[in-house]
C-alpha positions as CSV (number, residue, x, y, z in Angstrom):
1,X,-39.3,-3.9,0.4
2,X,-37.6,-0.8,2.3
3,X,-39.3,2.0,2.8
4,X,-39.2,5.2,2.8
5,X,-38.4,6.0,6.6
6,X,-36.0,3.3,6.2
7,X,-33.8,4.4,3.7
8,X,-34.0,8.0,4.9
9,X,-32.5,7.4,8.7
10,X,-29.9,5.0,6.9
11,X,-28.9,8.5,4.6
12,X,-29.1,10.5,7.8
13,X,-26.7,7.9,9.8
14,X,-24.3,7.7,7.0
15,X,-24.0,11.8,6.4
16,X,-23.3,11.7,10.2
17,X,-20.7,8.7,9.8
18,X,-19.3,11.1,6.8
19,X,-19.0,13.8,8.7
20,X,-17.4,11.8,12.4
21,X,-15.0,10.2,10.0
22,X,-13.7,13.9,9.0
23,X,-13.5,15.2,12.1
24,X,-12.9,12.0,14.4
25,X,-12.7,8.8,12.8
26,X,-14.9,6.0,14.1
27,X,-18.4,6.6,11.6
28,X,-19.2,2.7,11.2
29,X,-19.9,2.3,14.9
30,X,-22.7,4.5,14.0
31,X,-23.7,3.4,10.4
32,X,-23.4,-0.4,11.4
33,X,-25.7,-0.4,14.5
34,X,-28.6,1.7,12.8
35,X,-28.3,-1.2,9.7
36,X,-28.5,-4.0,12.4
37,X,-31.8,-1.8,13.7
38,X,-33.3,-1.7,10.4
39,X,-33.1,-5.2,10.4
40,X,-30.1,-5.7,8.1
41,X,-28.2,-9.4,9.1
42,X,-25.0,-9.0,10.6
43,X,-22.7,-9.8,7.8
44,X,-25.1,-7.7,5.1
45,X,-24.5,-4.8,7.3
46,X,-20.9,-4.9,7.4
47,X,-20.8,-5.0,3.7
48,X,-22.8,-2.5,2.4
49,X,-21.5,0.1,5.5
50,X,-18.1,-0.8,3.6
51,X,-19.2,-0.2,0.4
52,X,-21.1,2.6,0.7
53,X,-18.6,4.8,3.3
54,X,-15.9,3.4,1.0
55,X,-15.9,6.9,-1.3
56,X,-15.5,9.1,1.3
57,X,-12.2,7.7,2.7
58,X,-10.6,9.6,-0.3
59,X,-11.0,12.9,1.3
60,X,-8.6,12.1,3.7
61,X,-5.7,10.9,1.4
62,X,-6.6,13.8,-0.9
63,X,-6.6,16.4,1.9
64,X,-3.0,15.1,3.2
65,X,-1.6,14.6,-0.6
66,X,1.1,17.0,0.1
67,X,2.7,15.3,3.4
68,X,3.4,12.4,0.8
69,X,5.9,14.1,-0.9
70,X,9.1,11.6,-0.5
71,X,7.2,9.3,0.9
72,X,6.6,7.1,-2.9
73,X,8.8,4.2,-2.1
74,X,6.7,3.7,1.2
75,X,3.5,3.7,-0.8
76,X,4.8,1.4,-3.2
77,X,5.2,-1.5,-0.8
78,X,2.4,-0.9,1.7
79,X,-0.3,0.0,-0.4
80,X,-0.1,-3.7,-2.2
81,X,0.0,-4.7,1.7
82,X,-3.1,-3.0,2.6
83,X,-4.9,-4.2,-0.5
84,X,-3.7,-7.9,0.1
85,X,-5.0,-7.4,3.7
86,X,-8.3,-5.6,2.8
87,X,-9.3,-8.7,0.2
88,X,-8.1,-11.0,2.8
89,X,-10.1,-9.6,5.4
90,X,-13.3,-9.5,3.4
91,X,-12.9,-12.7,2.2
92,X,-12.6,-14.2,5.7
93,X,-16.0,-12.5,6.6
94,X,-18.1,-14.1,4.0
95,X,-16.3,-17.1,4.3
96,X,-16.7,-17.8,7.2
97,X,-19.4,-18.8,9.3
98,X,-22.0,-16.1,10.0
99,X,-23.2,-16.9,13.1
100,X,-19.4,-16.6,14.8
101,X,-19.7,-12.8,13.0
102,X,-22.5,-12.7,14.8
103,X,-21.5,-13.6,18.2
104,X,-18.3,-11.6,17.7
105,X,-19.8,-8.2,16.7
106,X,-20.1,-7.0,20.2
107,X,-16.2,-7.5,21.0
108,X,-15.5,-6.1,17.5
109,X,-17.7,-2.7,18.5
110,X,-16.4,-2.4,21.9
111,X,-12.4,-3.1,21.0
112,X,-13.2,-0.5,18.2
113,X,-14.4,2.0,20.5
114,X,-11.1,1.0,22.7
115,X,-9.0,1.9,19.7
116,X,-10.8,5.4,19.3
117,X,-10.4,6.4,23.2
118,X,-6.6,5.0,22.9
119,X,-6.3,7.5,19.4
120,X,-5.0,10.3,21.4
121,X,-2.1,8.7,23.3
122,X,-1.1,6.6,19.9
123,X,-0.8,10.1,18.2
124,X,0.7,11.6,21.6
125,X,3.3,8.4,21.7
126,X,4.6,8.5,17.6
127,X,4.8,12.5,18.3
128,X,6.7,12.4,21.8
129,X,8.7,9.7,20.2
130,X,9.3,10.8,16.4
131,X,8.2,14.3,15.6
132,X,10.9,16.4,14.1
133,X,13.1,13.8,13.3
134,X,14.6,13.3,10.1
135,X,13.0,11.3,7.5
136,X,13.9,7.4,8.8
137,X,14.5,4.1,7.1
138,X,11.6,1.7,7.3
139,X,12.4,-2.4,8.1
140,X,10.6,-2.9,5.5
141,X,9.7,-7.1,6.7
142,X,8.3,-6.0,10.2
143,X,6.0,-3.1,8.9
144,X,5.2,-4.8,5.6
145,X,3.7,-7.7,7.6
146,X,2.2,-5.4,10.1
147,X,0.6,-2.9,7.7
148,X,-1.3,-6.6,6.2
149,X,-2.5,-7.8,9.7
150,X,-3.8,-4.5,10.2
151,X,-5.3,-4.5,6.9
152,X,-7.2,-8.0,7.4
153,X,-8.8,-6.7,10.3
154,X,-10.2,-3.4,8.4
155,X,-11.5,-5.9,5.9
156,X,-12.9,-7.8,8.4
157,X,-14.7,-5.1,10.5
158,X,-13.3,-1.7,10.8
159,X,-13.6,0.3,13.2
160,X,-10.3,1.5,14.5
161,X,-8.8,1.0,11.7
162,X,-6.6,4.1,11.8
163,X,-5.7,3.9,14.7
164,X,-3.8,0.4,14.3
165,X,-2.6,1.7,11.0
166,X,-0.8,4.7,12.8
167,X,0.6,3.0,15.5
168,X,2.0,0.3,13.1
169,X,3.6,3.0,11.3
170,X,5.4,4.6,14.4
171,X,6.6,1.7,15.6
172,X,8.4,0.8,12.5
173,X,9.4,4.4,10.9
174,X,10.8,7.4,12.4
175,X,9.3,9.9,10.7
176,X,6.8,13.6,11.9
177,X,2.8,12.7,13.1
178,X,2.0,14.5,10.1
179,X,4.0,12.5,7.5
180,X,3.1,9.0,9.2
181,X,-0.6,10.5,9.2
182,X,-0.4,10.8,5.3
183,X,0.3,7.6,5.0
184,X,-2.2,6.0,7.2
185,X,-4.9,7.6,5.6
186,X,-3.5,5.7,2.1
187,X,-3.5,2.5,4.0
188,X,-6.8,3.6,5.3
189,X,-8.3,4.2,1.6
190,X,-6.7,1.1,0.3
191,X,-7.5,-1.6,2.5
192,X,-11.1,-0.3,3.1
193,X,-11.2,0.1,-1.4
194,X,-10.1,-3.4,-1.8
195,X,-12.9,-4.8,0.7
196,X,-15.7,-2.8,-0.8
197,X,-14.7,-4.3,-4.6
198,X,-14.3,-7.7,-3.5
199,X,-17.9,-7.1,-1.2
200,X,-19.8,-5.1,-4.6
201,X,-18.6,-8.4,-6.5
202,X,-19.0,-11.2,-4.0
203,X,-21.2,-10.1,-0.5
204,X,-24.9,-9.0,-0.1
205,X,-24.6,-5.5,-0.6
206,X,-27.7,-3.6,0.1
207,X,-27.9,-1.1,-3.0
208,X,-31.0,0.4,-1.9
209,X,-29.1,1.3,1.2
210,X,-25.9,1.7,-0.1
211,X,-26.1,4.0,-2.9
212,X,-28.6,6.9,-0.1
213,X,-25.4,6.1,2.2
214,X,-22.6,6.6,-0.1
215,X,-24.3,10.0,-0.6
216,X,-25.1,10.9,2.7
217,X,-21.7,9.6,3.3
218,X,-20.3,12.3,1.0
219,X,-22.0,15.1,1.6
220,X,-21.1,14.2,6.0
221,X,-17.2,14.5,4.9
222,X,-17.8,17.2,2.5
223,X,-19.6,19.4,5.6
224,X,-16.7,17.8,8.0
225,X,-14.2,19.2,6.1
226,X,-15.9,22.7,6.4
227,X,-16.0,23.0,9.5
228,X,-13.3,20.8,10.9
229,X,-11.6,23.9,12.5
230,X,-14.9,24.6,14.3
231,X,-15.3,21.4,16.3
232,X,-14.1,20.1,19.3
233,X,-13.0,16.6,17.4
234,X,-12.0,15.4,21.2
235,X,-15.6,15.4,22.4
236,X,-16.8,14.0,19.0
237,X,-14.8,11.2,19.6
238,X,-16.0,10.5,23.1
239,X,-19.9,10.9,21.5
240,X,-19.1,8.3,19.5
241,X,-17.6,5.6,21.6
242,X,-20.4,6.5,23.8
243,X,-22.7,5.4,21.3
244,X,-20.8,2.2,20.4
245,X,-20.1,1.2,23.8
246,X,-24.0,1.3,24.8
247,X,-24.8,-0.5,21.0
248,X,-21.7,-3.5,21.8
249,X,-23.2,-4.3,25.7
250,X,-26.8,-4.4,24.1
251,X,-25.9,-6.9,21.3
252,X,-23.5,-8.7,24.4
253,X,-26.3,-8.9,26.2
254,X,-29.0,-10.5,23.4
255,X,-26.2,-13.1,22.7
């Protein structure tokens, strides 16, 4: 039986993942530790942080809607990749054995805070590389397989997601940041969508916890996208990985 406290600092954690993932990306590596803290299993954790942060990886496509203008054959054959990935990715984790989850969740944490230190110099790369050129021809094979690797390991874990998803995308299109970034956040929402069904229908979702987080979740974006002009998104970041970095050794070291 949760209580009261309980359910409370897992609303407060997901506003704040709701509101990181707005202005920095990165909110599961603080809405996944404070479920392993409450005493959620591994695997039960992962799920219902998926399920219940799921809605608010809409904002982003939504906010970006208009960078997708010419970009509907592109959607067309990597959103059925990142939705093939996503299930494929859940599936592995609840098919798999748990304890390996277990043991693995402190690599997964720390190569997800990796990603998010490494975000800058991906975006810094694609824009040094592609920015202002015109619109490019994808191949398709390369960045069709690509987009569904990434994809399983969002449906596996997370974190860092974005990240992958961009870098995928400017190695295989030449295209602007901000066009590439439209469609990442698609991928994003797609892949992360499809895991969330599969998990409401087949994992051990949490729905006390889930259903406080998906509105704590909601309301974090909806402030994030407020005031994303007002924060330093740079030093958000580097709060965050903080945070995950000391969370992965602790669980490296309990192994």
């Amino acid at each position: 039986m949760l209580t009261g406290t309980e359910i409370a600092i897992a609303g407060l954690a997901a506003l704040a993942a709701g509101l990181v993932n707005a202005l920095a990306g990165g909110g599961t590596l603080i809405t996944f530790p404070v479920l392993i803290a409450l005493g959620v299993p591994p695997v039960a954790a992962n799920v219902t942080s998926t399920v219940a942060l799921c809605p608010g990886y809409l904002g982003g496509a939504v906010a970006q809607r208009n960078d997708l203008k010419g970009q509907e054959q592109r959607l067309l054959l990597l959103i059925p990749a990142a939705v093939i990935g996503g299930l494929l990715g859940a599936a592995l984790l609840l098919f798999s054995n748990a304890e390996i989850f277990r043991v693995l969740v402190p690599f997964l944490i720390l190569f997800g805070c990796a990603l998010l230190v490494l975000q800058d110099r991906v975006r810094d790369w694609i824009r040094h590389s592609f920015d202002g050129k015109d619109q490019g021809k994808c191949d398709r094979k390369p960045g069709i397989v690509l987009v569904t690797l990434a994809s399983v390991y969002g449906g596996y874990f997370g974190p860092g997601l974005s990240v992958i998803v961009l870098a995928v995308l400017g190695i295989t299109w030449d295209d602007s940041l901000t066009r590439l970034n439209a469609l990442k956040q698609c991928i994003a929402f797609a892949a992360n969508t499809a895991a969330a069904v599969f998990f409401i229908f087949s994992g051990p979702v949490l729905w006390n916890f889930a259903m406080v987080m998906a509105a704590g979740a909601l309301t974090g974006g909806a402030i994030g996208g407020k005031i994303v002009g007002r924060i330093d998104q740079s030093q958000l970041r580097w709060v965050v990985v903080g945070i995950g970095t000391i969370v992965g050794i602790v669980l490296l070291l309990s192994l």
